[in-house]
VMD Tcl script that draws the C-alpha trace (Angstrom):
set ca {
  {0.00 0.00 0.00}
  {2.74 2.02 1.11}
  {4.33 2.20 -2.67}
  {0.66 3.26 -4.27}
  {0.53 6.14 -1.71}
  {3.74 7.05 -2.51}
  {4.37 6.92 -6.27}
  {2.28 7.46 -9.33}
  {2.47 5.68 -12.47}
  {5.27 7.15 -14.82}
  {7.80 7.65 -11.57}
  {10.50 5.34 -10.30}
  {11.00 4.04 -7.04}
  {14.60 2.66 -5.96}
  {14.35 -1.11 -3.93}
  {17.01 -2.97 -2.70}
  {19.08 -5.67 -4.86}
  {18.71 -8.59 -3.49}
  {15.55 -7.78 -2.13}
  {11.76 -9.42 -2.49}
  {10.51 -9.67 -5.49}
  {7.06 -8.20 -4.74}
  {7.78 -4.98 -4.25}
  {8.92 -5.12 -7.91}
  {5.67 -6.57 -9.48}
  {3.63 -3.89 -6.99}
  {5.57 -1.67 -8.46}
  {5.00 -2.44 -12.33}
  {1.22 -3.07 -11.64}
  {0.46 0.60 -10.75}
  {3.15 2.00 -13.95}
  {6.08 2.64 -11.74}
  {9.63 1.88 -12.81}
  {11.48 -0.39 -10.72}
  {14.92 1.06 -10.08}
  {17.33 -2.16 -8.04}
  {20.40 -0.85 -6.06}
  {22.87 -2.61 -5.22}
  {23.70 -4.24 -1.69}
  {27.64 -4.99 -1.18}
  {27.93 -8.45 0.14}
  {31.73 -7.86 1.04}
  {30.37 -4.87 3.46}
  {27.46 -7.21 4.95}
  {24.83 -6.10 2.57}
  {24.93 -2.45 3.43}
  {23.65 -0.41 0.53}
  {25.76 0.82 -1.86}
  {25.27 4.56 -2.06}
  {27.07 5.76 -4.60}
  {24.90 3.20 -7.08}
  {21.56 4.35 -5.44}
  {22.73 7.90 -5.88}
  {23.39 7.51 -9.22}
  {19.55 6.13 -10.02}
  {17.98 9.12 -8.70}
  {16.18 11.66 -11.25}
  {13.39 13.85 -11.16}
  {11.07 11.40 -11.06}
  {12.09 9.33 -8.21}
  {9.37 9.05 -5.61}
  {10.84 7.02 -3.23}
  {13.51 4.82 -1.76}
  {12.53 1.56 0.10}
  {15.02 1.14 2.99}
  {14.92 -2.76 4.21}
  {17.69 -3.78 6.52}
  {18.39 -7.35 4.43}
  {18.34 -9.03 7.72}
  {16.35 -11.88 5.55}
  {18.03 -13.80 3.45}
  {21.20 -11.71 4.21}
  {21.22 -11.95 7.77}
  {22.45 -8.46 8.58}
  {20.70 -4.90 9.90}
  {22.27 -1.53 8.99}
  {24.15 0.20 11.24}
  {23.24 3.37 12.88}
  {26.05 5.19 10.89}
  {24.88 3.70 7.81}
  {21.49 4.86 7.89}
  {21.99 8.28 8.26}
  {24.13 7.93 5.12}
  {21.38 6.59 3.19}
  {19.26 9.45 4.90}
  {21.61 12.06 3.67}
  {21.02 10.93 -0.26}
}
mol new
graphics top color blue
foreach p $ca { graphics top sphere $p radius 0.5 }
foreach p [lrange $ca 0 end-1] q [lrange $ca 1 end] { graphics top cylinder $p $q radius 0.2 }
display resetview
């Protein structure tokens, strides 16, 4: 519900690589391009920014933040979050 609220059809919305595959067919059912970031294994799965920075445009709604604790088994760090928050 969360991603119909927040986008409209014709934006993007950035989700996490690997990540669920729902939030990708939610996505394309309502029009909304699926943009997949990349999570670093070699830095337990933290998000890499300068790749999610680099999808951004205009017509970016949102970014769905999911600490990959499952099937990763990780959770960001404090420090890492307010990274992502300062993008």
């Amino acid at each position: 519900m969360a991603i119909g609220v927040l986008c409209s059809a014709g934006q993007n919305i950035l989700l996490p690589r690997p990540g669920f595959c729902l939030y990708n067919t939610i996505a394309a059912s309502r029009s909304i391009e699926a943009r997949l970031y990349n999570l670093v294994a070699e830095r337990n799965w933290e998000a890499d920014i300068e790749h999610m920075e680099s999808l951004i445009d205009d017509n970016t709604a949102a970014i769905l933040i999911n600490n990959p604790s499952n099937p990763c088994g990780s959770n960001f760090s404090k420090s890492h979050l307010r990274a992502i928050l300062a993008v």
